[in-house]
Structures are given as C-alpha cells and as structure tokens.
VOTIDO-150989 format. One record per residue (C-alpha): residue number from 0; residue in one letter; x, y, z. Coordinates in steps of 0.1 Angstrom, whole numbers. Example, Ala and Ser with C-alpha at 12.3 -4.5 7.8 and 13.67 -1.06 7.14 Angstrom:
2
@nr: 0; rest: a; x: 123; y: -45; z: 78 $
@nr: 1; rest: s; x: 137; y: -11; z: 71 $
This chain:
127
@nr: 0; rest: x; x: 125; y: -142; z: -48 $
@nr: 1; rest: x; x: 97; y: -122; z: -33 $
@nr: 2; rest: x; x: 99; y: -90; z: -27 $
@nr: 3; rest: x; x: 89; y: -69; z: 6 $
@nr: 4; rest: x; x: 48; y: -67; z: -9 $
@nr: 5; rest: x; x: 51; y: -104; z: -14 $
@nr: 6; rest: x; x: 64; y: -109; z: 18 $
@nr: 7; rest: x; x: 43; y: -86; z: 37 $
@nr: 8; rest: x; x: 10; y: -105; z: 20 $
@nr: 9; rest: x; x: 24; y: -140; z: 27 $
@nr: 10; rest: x; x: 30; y: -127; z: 65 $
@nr: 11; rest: x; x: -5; y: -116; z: 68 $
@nr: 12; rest: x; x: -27; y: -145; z: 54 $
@nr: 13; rest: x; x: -13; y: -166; z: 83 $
@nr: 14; rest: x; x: -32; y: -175; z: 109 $
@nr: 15; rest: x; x: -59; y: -150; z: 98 $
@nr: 16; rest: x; x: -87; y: -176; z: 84 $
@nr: 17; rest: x; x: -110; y: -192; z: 104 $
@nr: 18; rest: x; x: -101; y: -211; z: 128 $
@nr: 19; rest: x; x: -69; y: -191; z: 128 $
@nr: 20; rest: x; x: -58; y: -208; z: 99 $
@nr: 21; rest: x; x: -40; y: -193; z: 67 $
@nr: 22; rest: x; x: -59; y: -177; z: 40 $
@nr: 23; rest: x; x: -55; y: -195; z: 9 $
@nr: 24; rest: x; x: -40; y: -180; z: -20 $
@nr: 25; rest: x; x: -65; y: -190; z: -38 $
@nr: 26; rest: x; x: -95; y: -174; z: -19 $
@nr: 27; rest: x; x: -73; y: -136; z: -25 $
@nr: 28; rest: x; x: -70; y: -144; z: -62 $
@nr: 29; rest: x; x: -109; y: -154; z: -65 $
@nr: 30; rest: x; x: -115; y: -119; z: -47 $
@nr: 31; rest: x; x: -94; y: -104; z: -69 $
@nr: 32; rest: x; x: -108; y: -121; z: -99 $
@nr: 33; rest: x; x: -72; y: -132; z: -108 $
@nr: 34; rest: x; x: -55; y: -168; z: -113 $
@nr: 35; rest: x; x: -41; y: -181; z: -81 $
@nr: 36; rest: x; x: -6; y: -181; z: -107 $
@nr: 37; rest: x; x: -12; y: -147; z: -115 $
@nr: 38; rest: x; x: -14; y: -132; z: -75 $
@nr: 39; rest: x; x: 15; y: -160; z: -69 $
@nr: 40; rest: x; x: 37; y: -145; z: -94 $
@nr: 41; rest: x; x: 28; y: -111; z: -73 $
@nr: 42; rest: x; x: 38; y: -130; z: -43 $
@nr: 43; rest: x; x: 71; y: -147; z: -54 $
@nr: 44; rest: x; x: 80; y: -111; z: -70 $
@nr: 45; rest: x; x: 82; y: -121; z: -109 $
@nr: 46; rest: x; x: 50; y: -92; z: -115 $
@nr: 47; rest: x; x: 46; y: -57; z: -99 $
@nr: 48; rest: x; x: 20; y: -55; z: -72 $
@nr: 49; rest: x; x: -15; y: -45; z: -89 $
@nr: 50; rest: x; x: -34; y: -18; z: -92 $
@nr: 51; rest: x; x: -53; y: -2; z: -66 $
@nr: 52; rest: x; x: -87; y: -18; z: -70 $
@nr: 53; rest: x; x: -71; y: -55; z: -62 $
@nr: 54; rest: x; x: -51; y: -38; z: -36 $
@nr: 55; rest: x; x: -79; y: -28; z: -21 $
@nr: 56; rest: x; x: -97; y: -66; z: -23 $
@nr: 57; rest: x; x: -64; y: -80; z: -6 $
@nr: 58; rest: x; x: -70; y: -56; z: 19 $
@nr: 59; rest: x; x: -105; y: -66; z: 24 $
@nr: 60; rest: x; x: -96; y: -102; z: 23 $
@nr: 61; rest: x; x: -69; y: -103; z: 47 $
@nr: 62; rest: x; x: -87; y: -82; z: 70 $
@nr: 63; rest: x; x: -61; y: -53; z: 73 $
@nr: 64; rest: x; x: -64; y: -26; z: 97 $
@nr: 65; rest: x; x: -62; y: 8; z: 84 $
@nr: 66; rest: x; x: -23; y: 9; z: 97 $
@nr: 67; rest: x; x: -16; y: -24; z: 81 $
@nr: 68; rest: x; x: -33; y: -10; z: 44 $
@nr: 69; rest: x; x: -14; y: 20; z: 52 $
@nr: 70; rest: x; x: 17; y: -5; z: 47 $
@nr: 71; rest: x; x: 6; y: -29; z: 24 $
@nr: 72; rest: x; x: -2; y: 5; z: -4 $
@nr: 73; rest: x; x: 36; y: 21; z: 8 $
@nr: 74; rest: x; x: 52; y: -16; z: -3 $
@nr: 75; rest: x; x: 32; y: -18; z: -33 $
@nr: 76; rest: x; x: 45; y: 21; z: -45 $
@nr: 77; rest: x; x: 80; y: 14; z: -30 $
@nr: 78; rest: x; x: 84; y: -17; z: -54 $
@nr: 79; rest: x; x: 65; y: -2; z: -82 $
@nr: 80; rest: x; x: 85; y: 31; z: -79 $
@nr: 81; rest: x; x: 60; y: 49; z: -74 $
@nr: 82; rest: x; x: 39; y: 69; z: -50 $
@nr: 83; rest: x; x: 16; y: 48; z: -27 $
@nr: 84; rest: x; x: -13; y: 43; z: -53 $
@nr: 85; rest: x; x: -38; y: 61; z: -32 $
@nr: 86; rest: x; x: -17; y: 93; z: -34 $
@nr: 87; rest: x; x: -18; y: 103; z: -69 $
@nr: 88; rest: x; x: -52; y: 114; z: -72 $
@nr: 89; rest: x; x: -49; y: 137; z: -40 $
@nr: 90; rest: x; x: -17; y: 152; z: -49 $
@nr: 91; rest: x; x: -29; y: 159; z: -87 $
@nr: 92; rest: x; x: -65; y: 174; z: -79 $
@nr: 93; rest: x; x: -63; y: 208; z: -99 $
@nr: 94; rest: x; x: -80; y: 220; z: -62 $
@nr: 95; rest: x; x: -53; y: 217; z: -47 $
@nr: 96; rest: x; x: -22; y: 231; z: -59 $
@nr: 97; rest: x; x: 0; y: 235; z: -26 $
@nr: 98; rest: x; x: 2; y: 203; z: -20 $
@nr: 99; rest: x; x: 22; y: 197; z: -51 $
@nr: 100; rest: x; x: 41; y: 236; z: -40 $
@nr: 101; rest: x; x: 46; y: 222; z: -6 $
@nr: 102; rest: x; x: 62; y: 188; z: -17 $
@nr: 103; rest: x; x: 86; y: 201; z: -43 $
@nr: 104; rest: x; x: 97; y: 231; z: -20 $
@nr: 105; rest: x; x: 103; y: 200; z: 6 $
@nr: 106; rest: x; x: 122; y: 182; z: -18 $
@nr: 107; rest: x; x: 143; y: 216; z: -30 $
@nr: 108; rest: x; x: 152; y: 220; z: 3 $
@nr: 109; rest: x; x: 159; y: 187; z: 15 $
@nr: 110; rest: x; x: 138; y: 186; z: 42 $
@nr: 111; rest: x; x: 136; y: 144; z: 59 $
@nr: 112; rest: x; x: 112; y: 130; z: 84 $
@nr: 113; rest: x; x: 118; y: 152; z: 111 $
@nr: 114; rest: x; x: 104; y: 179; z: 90 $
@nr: 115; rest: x; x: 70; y: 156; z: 81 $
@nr: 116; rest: x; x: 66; y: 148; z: 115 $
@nr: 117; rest: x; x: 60; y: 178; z: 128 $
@nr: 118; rest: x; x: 36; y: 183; z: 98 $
@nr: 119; rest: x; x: 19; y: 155; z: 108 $
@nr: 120; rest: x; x: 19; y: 163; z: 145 $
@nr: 121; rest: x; x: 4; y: 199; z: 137 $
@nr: 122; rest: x; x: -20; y: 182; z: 113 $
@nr: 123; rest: x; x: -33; y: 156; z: 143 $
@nr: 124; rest: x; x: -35; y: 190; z: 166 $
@nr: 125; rest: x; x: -59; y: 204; z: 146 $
@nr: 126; rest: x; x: -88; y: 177; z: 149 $
C-alpha cells in the first residue's frame, strides 16, 4: 500500500502533462534514470523514497512549485525517518553550530510549532 510520498507523487502527475494529461510513470523513471518497476515500487510503498538527486528530477518533472517540493522532501524524510533530505547538510556545516544548539535546546525544552512560527515570522521580518 503506498505510502503518503507515493501518494503525494501519484496526486501530482495527474492532469500535469500536456494536454492536461497524467505524466507517465515511465517518463519520471527515464528522468530519473530508474526502471519504471523500481519508481513503482517507490510509489506503491514496497522501497523508501530516494535520495535527493532523483527527488530533485521528480520535482523537475512534475513541475512542482517550490511549496509543493517543500512537501514532496518533508514526505520523503517523514517516511524515511529522517530529516527532509535537504536539511542535513545545513544543519551539520561546522559554520554553523547554533543551529544544531538552537534545535536541541528546542527539543530539551519541548518547545511545538507555536514556538517555530514565531521563528519563522521573525525570520520573514527581517527580509
């Protein structure tokens, strides 16, 4: 049974080819230089969503919006387990050691959304 990544791809191939038709399977695996089995197996939920680089060329293909991307990279991490897979590298640069400070210090005291949002909105404040 697929998972939410699965899903979430299977929702957004529809009606985004030409001619408002679906994107073929097929045409994302070629892009991805993968079998149309092997992204189907992705799909279906029998194999963890892949690595950044064919996230990335699923993006491309399905012609993702930078919100949607946003989304597709959270699912991928949330069925992996793991952090989105465009997070990692930013929250380990050696340059930058308060992020990691800031998130375990968040964690330690338990701190939800609410918290983050505010973070987020002070962050937008300052462009």
């Amino acid at each position: 049974m697929a998972g939410e990544f699965g899903q979430y791809i299977d929702q957004k191939r529809r009606g985004r080819g030409a001619g408002n038709t679906d994107i073929m399977l097929k045409d994302i695996a070629n892009a991805m230089g993968v079998t149309a089995t092997y992204l189907s197996d992705i799909i279906k939920g029998r194999r963890n969503p892949p690595e950044m680089k064919f996230l990335e060329k699923i993006a491309e293909v399905l012609n993702l919006d930078e919100t949607e991307r946003t989304e597709l990279l959270d699912l991928a991490g949330r069925e992996r387990a793991e952090a989105a897979p465009d997070l990692p590298e930013y929250i380990m640069d050696a340059n930058l050691p308060h992020v990691r400070i800031a998130l375990r210090r968040a964690n330690s005291k338990n701190l939800g959304d609410d918290f983050w949002k505010k973070v987020v909105e002070e962050m937008d404040n300052k462009e």
